[in-house]
C-alpha positions as CSV (number, residue, x, y, z in Angstrom):
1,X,103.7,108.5,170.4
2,X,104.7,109.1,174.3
3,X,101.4,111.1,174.7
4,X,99.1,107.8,174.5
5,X,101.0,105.7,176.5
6,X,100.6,108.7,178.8
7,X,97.1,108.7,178.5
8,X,96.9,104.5,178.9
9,X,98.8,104.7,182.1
10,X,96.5,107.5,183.8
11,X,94.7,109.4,181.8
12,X,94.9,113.5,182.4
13,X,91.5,115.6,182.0
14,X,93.7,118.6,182.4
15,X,95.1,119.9,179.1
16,X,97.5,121.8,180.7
17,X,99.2,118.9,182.5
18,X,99.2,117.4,179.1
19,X,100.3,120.5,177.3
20,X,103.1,121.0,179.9
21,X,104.2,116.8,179.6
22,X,104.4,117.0,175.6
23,X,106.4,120.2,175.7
24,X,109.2,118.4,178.4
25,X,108.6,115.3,176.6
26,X,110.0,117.5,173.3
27,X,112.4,119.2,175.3
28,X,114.4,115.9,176.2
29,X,113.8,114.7,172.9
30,X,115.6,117.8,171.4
31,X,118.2,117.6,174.2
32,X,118.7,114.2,173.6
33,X,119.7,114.7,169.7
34,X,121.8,117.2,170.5
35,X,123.6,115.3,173.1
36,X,123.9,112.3,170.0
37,X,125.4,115.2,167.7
38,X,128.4,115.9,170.2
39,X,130.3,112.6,169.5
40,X,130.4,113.0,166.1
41,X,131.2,116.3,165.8
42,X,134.2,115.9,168.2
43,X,135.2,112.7,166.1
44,X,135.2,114.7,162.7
45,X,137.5,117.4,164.5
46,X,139.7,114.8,165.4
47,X,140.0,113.3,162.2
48,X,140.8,116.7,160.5
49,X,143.6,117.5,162.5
């Protein structure tokens, strides 16, 4: 997915660099879920009370 466009945009002959992109690219990708999950979780609370 993000990796290709990547690559279109300026392609990387170092696999490190690309290692090291995919793993922040997953990183804000699993941060971003996690800041999606807060909400709701706060909003159930609330309801329970």
């Amino acid at each position: 997915m993000g990796s290709k466009r990547l690559n279109d945009l300026h392609p990387l002959d170092d696999n490190n660099t690309q290692e090291a992109l995919d793993d922040l690219l997953k990183a804000v990708e699993k941060a971003l879920e996690e800041e999606n999950e807060k909400p709701k979780k706060q909003n159930n609370e609330a309801r329970y009370r």
